[in-house]
Structure formats: C-alpha cells, structure tokens
PDB file of N, CA, C and O in Angstrom, chain B, residues numbered from 101:
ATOM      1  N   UNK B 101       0.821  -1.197   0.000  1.00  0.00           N
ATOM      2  CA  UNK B 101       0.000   0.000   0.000  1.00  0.00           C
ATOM      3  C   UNK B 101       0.866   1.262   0.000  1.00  0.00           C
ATOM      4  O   UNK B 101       0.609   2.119  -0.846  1.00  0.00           O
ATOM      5  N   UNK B 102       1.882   1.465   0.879  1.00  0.00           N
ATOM      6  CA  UNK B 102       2.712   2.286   0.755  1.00  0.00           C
ATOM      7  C   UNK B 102       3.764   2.613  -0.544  1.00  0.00           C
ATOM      8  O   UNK B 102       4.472   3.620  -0.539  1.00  0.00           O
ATOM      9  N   UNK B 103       3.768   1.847  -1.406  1.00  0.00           N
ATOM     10  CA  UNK B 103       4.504   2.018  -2.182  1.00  0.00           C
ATOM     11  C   UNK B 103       3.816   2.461  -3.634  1.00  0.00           C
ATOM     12  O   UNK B 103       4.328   2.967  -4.633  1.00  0.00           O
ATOM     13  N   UNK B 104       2.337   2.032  -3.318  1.00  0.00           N
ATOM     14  CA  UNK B 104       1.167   2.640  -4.117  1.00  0.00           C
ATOM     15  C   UNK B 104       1.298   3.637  -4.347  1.00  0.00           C
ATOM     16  O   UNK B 104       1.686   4.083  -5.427  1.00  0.00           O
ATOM     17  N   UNK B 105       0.867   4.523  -2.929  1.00  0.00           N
ATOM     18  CA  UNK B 105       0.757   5.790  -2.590  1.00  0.00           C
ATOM     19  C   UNK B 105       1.861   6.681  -3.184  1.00  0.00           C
ATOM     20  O   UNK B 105       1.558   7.554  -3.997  1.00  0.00           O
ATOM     21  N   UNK B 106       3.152   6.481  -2.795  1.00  0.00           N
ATOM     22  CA  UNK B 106       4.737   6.543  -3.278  1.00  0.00           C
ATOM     23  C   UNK B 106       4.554   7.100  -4.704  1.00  0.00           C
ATOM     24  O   UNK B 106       4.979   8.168  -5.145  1.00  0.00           O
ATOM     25  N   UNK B 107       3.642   5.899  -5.499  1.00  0.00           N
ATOM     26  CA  UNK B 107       3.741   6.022  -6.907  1.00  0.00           C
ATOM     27  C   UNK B 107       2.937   7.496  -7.421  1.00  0.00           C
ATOM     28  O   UNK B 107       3.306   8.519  -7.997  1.00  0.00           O
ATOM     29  N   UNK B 108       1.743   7.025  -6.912  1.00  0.00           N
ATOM     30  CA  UNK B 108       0.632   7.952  -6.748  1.00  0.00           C
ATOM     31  C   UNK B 108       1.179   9.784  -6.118  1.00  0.00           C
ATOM     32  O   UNK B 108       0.453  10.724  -6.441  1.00  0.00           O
ATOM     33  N   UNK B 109       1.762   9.908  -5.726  1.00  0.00           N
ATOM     34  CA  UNK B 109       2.354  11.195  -5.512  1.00  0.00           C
ATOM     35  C   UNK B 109       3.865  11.469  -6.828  1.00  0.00           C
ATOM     36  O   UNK B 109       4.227  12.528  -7.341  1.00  0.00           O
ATOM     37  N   UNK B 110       4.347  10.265  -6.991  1.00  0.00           N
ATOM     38  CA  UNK B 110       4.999  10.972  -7.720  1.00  0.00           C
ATOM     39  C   UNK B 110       4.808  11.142  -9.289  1.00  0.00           C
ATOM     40  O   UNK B 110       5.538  11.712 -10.100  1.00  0.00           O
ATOM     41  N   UNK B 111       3.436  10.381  -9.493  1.00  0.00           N
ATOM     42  CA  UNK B 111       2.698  11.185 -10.741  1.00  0.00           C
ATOM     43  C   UNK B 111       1.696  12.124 -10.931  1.00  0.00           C
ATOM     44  O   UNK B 111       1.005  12.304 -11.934  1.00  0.00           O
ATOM     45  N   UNK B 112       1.683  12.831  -9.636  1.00  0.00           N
ATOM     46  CA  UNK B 112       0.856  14.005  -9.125  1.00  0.00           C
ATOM     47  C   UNK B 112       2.286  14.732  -9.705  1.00  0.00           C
ATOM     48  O   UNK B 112       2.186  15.140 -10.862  1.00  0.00           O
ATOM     49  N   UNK B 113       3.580  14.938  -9.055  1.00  0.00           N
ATOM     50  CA  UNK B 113       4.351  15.684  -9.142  1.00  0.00           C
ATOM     51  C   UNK B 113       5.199  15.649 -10.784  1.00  0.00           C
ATOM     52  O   UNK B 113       5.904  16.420 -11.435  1.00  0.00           O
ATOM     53  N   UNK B 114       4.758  14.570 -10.906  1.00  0.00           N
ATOM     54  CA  UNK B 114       4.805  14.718 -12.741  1.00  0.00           C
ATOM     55  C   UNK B 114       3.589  15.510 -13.653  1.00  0.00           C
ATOM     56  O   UNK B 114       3.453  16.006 -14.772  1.00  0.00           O
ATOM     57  N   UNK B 115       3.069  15.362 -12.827  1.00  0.00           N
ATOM     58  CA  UNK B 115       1.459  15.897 -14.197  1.00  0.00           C
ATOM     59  C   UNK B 115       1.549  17.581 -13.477  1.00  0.00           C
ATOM     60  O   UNK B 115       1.016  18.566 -13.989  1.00  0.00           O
ATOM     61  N   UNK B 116       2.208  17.585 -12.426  1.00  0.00           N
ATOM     62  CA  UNK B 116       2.025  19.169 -12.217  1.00  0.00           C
ATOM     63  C   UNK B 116       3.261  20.074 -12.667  1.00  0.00           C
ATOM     64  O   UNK B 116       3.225  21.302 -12.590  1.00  0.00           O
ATOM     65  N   UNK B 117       4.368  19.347 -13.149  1.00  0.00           N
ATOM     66  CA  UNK B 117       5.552  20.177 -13.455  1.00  0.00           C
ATOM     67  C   UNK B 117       5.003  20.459 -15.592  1.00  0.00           C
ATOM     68  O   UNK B 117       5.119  21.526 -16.194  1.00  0.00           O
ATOM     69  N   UNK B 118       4.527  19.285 -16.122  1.00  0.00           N
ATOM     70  CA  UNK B 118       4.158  19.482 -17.294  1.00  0.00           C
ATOM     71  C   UNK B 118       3.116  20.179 -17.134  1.00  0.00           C
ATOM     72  O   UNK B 118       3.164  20.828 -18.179  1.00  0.00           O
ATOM     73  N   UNK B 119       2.032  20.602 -16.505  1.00  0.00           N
ATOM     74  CA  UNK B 119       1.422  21.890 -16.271  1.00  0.00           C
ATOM     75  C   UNK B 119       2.101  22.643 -16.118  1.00  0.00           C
ATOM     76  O   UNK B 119       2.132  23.354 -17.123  1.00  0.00           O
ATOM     77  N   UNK B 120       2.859  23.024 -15.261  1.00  0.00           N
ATOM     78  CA  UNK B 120       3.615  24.642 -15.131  1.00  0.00           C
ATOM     79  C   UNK B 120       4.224  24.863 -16.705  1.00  0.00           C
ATOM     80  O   UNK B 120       3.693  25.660 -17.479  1.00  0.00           O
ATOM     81  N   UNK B 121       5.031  24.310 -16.955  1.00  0.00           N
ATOM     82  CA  UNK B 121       5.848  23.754 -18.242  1.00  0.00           C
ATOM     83  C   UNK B 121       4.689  24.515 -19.281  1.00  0.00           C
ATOM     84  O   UNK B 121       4.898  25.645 -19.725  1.00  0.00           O
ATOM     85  N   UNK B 122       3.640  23.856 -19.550  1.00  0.00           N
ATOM     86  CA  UNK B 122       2.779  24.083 -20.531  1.00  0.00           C
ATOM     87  C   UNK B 122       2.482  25.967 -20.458  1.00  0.00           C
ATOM     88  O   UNK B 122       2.805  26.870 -21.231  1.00  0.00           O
ATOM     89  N   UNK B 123       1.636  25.957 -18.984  1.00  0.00           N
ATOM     90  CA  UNK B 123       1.509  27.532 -18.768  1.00  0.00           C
ATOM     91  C   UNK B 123       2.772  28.541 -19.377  1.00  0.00           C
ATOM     92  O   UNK B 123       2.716  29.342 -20.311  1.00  0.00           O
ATOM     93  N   UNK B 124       3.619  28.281 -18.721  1.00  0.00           N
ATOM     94  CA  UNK B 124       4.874  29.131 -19.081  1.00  0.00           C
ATOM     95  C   UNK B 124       5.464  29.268 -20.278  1.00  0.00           C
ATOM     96  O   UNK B 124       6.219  30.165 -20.654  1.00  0.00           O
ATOM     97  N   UNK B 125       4.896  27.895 -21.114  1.00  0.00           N
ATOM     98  CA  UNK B 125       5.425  28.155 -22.830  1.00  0.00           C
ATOM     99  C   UNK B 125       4.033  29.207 -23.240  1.00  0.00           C
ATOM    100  O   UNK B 125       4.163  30.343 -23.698  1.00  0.00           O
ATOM    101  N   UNK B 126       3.091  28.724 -23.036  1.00  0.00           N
ATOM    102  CA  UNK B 126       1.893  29.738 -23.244  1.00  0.00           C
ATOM    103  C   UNK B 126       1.773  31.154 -23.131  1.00  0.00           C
ATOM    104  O   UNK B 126       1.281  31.969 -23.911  1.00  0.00           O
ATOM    105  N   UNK B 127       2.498  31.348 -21.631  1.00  0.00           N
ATOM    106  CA  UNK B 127       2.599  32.756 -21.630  1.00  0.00           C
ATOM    107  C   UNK B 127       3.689  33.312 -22.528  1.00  0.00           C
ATOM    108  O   UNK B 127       3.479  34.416 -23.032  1.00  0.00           O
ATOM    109  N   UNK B 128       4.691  32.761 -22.759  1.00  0.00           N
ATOM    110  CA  UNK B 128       5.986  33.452 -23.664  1.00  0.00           C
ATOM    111  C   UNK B 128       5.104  33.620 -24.994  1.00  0.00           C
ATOM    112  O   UNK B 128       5.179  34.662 -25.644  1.00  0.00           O
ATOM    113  N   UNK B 129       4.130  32.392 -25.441  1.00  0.00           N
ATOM    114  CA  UNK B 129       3.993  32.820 -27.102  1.00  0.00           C
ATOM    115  C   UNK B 129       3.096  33.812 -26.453  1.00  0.00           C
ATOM    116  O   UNK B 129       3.923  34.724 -26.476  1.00  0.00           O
ATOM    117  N   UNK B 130       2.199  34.281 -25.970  1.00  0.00           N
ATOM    118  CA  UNK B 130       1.353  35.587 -25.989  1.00  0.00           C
ATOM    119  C   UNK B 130       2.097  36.273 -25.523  1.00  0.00           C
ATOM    120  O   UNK B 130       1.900  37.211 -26.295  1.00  0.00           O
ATOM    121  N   UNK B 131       2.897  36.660 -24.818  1.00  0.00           N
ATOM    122  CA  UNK B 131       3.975  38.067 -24.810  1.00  0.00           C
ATOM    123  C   UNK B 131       4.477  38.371 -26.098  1.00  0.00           C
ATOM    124  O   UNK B 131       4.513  39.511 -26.561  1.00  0.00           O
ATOM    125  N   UNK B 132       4.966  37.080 -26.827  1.00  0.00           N
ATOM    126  CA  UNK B 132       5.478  37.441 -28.249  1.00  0.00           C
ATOM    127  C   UNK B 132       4.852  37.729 -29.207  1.00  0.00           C
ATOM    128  O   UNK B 132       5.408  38.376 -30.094  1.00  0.00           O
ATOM    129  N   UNK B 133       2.801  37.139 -29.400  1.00  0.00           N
ATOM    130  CA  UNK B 133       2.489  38.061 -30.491  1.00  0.00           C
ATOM    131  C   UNK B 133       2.558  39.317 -30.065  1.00  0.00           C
ATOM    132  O   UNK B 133       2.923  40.126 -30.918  1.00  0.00           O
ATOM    133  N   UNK B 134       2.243  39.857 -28.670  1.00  0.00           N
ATOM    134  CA  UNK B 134       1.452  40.942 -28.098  1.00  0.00           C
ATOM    135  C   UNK B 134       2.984  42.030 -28.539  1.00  0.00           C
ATOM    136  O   UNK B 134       2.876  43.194 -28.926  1.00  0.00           O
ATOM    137  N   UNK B 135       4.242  41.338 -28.365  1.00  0.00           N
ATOM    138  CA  UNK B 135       5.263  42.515 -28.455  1.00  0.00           C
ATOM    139  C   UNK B 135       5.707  42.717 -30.224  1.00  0.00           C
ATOM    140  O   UNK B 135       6.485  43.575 -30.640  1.00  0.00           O
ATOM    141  N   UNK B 136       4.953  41.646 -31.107  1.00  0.00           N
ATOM    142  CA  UNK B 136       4.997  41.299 -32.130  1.00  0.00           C
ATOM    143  C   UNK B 136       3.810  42.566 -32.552  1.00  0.00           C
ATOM    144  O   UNK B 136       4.234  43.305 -33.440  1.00  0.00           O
ATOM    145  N   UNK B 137       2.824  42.806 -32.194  1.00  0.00           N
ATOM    146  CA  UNK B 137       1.902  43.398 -32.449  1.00  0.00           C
ATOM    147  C   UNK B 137       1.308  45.262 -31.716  1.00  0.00           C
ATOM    148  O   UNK B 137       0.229  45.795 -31.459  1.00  0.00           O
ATOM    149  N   UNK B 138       2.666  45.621 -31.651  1.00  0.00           N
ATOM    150  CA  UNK B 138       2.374  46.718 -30.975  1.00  0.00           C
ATOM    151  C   UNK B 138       1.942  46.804 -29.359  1.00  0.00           C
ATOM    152  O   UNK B 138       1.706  47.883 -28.814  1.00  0.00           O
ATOM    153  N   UNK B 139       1.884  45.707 -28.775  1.00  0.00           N
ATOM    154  CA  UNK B 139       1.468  45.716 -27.238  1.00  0.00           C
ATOM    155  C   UNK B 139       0.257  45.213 -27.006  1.00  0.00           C
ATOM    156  O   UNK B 139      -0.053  44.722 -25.921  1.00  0.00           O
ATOM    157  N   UNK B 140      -0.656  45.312 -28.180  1.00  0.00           N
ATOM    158  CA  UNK B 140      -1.865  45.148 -27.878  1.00  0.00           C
ATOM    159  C   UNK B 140      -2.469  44.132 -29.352  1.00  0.00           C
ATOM    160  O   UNK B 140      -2.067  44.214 -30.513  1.00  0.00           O
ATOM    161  N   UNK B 141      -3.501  43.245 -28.807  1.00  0.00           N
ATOM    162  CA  UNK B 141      -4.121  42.160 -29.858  1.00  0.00           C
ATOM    163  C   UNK B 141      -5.669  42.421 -28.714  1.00  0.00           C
ATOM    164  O   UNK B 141      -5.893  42.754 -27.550  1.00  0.00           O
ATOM    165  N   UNK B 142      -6.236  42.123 -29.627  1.00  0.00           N
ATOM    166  CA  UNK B 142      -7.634  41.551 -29.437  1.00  0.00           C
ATOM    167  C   UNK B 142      -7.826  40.260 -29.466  1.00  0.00           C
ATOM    168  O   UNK B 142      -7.837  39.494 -30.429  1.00  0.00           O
ATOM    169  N   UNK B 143      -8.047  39.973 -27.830  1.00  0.00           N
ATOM    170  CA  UNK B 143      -8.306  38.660 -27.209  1.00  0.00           C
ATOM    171  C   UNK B 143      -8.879  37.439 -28.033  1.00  0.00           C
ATOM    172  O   UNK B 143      -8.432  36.329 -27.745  1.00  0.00           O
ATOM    173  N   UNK B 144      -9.714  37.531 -28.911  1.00  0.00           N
ATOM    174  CA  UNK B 144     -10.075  36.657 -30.200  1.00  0.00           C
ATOM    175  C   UNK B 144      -9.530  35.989 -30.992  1.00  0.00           C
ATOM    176  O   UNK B 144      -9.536  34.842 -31.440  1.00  0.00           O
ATOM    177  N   UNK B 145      -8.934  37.128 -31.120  1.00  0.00           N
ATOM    178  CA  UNK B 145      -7.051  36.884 -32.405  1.00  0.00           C
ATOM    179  C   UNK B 145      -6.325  36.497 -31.735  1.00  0.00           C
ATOM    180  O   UNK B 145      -6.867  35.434 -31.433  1.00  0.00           O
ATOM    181  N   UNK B 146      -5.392  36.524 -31.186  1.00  0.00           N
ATOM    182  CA  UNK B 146      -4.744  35.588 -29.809  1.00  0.00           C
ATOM    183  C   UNK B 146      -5.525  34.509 -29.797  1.00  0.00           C
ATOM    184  O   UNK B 146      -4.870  33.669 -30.415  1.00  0.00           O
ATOM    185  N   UNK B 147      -6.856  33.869 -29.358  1.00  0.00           N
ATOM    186  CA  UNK B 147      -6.925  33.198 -28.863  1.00  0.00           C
ATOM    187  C   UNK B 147      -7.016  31.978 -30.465  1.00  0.00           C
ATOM    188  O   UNK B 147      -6.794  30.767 -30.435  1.00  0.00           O
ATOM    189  N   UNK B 148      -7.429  32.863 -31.779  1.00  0.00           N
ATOM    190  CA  UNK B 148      -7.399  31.959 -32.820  1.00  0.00           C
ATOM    191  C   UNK B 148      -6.252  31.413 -32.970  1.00  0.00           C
ATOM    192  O   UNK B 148      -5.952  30.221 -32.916  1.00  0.00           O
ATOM    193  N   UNK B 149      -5.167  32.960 -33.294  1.00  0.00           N
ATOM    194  CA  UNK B 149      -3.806  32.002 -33.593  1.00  0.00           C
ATOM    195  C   UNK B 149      -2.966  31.241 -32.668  1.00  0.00           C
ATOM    196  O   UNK B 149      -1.886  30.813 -33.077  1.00  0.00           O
ATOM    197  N   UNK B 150      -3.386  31.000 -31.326  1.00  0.00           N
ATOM    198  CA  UNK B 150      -3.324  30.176 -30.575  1.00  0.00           C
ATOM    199  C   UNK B 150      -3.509  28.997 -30.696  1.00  0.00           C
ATOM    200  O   UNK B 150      -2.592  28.175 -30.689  1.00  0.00           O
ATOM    201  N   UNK B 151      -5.324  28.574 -30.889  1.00  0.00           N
ATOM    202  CA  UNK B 151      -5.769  27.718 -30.807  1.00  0.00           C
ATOM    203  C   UNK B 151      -6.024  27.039 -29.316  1.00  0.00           C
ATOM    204  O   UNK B 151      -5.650  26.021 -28.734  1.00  0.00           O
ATOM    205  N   UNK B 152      -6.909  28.225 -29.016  1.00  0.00           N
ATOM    206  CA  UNK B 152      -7.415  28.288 -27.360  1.00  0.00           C
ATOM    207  C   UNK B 152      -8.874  28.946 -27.345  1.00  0.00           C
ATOM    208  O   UNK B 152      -9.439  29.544 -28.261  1.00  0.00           O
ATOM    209  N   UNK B 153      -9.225  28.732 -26.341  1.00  0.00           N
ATOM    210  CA  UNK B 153     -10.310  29.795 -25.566  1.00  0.00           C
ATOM    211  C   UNK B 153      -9.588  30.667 -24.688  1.00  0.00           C
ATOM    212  O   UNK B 153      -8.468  30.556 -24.190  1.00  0.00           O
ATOM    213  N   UNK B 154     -10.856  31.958 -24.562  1.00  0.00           N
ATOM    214  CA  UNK B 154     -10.315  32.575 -23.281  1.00  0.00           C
ATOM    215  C   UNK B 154     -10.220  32.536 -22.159  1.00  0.00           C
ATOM    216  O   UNK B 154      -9.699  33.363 -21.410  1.00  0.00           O
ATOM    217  N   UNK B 155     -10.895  31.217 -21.835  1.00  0.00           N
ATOM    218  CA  UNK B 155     -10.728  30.621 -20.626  1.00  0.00           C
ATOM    219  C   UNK B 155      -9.256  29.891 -20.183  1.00  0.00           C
ATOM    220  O   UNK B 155      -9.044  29.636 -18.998  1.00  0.00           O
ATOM    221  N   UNK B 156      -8.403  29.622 -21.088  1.00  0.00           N
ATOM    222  CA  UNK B 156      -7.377  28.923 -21.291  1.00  0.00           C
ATOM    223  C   UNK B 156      -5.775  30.367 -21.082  1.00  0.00           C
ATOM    224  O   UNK B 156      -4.564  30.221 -20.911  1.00  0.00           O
ATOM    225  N   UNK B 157      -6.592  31.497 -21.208  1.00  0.00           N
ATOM    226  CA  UNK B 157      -5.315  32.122 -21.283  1.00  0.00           C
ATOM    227  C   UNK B 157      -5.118  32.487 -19.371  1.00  0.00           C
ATOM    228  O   UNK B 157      -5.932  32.687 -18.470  1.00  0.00           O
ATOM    229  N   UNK B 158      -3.566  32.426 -19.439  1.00  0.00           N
ATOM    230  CA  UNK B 158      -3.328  32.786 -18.318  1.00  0.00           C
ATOM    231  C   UNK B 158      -3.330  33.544 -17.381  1.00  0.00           C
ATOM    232  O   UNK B 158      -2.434  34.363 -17.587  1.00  0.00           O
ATOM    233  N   UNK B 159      -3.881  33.769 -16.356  1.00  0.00           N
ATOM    234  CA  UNK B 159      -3.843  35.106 -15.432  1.00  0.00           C
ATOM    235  C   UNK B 159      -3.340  34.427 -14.458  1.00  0.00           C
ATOM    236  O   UNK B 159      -3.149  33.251 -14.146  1.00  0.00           O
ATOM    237  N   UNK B 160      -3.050  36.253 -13.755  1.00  0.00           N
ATOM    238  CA  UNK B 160      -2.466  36.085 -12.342  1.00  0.00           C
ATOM    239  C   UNK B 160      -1.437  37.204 -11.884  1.00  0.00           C
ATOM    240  O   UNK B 160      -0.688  37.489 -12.819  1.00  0.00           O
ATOM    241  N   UNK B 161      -1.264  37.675 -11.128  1.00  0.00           N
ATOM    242  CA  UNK B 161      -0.155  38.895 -10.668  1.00  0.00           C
ATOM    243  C   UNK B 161       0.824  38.765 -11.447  1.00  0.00           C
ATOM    244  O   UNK B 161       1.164  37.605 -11.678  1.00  0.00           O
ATOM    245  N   UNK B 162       1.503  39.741 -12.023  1.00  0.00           N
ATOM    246  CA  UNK B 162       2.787  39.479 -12.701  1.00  0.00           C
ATOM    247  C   UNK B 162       2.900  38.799 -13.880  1.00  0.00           C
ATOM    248  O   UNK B 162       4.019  38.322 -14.063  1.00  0.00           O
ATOM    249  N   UNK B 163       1.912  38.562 -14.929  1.00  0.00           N
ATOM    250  CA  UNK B 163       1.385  37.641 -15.589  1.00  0.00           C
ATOM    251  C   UNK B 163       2.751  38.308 -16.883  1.00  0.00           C
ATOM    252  O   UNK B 163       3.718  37.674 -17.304  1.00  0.00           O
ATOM    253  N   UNK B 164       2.321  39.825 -17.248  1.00  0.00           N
ATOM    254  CA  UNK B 164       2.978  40.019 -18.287  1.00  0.00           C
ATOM    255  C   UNK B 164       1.816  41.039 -18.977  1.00  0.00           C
ATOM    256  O   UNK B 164       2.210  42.004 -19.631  1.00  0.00           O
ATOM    257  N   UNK B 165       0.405  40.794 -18.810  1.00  0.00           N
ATOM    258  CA  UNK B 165      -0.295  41.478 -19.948  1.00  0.00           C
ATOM    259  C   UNK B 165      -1.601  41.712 -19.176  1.00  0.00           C
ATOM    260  O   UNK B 165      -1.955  41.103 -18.167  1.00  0.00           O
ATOM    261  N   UNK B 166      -2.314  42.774 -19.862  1.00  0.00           N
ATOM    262  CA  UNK B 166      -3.689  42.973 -18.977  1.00  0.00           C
ATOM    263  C   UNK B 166      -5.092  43.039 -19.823  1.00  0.00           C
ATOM    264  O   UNK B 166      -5.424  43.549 -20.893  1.00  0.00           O
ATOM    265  N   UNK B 167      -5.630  42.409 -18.992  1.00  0.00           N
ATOM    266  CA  UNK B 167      -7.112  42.238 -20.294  1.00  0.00           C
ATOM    267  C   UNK B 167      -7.877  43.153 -19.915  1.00  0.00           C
ATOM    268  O   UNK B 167      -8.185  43.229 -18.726  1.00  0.00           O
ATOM    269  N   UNK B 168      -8.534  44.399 -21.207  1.00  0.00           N
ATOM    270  CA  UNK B 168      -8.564  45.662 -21.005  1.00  0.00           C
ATOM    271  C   UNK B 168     -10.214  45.344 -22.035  1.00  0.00           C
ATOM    272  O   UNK B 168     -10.113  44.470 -22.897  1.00  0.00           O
ATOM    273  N   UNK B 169     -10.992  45.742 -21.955  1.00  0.00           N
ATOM    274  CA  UNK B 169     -12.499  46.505 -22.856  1.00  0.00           C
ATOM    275  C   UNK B 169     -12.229  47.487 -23.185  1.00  0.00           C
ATOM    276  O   UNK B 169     -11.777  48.395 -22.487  1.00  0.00           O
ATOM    277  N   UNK B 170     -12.507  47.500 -24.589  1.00  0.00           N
ATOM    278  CA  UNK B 170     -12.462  48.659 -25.420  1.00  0.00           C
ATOM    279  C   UNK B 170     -13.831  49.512 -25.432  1.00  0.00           C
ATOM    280  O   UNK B 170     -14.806  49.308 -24.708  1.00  0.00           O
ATOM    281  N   UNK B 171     -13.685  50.539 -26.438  1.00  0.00           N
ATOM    282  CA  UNK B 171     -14.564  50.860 -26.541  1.00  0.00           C
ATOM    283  C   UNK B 171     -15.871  50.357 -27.705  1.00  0.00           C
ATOM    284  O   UNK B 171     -16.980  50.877 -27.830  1.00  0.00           O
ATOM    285  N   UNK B 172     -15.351  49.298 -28.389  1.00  0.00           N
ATOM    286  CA  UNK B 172     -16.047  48.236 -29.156  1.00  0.00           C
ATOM    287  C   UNK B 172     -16.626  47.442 -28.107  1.00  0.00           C
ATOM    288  O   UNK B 172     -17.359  46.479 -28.335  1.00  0.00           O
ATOM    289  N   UNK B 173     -16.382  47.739 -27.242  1.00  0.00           N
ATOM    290  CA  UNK B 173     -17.208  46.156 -26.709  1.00  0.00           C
ATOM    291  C   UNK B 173     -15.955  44.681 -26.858  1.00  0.00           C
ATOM    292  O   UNK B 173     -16.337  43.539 -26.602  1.00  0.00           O
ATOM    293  N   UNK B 174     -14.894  44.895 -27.178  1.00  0.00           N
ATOM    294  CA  UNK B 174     -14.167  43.887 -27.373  1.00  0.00           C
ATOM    295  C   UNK B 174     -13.335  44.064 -26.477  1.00  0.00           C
ATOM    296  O   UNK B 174     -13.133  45.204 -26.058  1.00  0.00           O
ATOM    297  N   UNK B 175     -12.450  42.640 -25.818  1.00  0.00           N
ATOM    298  CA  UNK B 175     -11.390  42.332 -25.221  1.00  0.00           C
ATOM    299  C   UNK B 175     -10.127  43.085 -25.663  1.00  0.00           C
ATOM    300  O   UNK B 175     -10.263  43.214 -26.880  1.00  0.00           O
ATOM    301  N   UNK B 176      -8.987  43.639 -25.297  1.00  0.00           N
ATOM    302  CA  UNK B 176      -7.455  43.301 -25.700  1.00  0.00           C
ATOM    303  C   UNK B 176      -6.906  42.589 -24.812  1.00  0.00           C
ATOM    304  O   UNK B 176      -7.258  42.448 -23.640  1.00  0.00           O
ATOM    305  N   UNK B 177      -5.739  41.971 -25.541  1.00  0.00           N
ATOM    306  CA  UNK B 177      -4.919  42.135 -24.032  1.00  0.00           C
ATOM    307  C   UNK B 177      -3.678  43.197 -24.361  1.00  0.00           C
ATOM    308  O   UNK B 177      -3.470  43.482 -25.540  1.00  0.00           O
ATOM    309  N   UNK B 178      -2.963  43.704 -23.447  1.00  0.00           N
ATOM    310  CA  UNK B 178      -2.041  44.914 -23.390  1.00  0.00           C
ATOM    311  C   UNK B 178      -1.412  44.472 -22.871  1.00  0.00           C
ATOM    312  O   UNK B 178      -1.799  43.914 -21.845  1.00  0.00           O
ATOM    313  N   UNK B 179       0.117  44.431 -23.283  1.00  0.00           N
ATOM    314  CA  UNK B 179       1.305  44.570 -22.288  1.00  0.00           C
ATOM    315  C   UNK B 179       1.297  45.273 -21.151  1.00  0.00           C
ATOM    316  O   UNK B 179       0.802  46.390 -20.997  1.00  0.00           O
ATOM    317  N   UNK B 180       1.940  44.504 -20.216  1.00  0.00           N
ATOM    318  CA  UNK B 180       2.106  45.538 -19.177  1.00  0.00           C
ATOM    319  C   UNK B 180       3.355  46.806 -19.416  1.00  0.00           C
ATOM    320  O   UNK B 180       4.357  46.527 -20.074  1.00  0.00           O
ATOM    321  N   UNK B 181       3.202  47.960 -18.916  1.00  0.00           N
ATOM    322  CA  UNK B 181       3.954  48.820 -18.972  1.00  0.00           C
ATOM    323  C   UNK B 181       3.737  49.259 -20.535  1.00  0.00           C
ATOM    324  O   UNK B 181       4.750  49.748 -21.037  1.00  0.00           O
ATOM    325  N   UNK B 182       2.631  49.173 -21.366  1.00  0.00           N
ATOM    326  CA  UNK B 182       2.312  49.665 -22.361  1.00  0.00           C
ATOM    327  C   UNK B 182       1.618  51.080 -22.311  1.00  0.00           C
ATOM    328  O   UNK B 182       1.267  51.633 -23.354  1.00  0.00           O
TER     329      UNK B 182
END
C-alpha cells in the first residue's frame, strides 16, 4: 500500500511540473504576439492564432499582460507597462 501511494504522488508531481511547463510556454507565445503586435491584440485573435479559448489564457499577478475593454465592446490584451 505504501509504495502505491509513493507512486501515486509521484505522478501528481509529474502531471504538475508538465502543467507549469505548458503555462509558461503559453505565456511566452502571448507576450510574443502581443510585443509582435504593438502591445496590444484583441483577445479573439490571440486566442485563434493560438488555438485556445479565453478561458485557457493565463492570469495572475505578474502575468505580463492585462485584459482591457475597449470601446467596441471587445477584449485586448495589453502589455504591461504599455
């Protein structure tokens, strides 16, 4: 039983480093269209040439970019310090 468990944690700690892994390649390609694109894309476009939803993009303090409403009624996201 103990050695179950053993196993069982250390493919918790595998499936969570290829998560971080994944996030962090994610955030670099959206910093790079966004610095590719003047600072700013519309959340749509990002999320096409992605091949995501916007549920899928990353947030969180320090992220890199900020999701802003226009005056369309549409998403961007903006670099930070833009």
């Amino acid at each position: 039983m103990r050695f179950w468990l053993l196993g069982m944690a250390e493919r918790a700690m595998e499936n969570s480093g290829k998560i971080m892994k994944e996030l962090i390649e994610l955030q670099q390609k959206i910093i790079q269209l966004l610095k590719e694109n003047n600072g700013e894309m519309e959340e749509r476009k990002v999320c096409a040439l992605l091949g995501i939803t916007s549920y899928e993009i990353p947030w969180g303090y320090n992220i890199g970019w900020a999701r802003c409403i226009q005056s369309n009624q549409k998403y961007h996201l903006i670099l930070s310090g833009q």
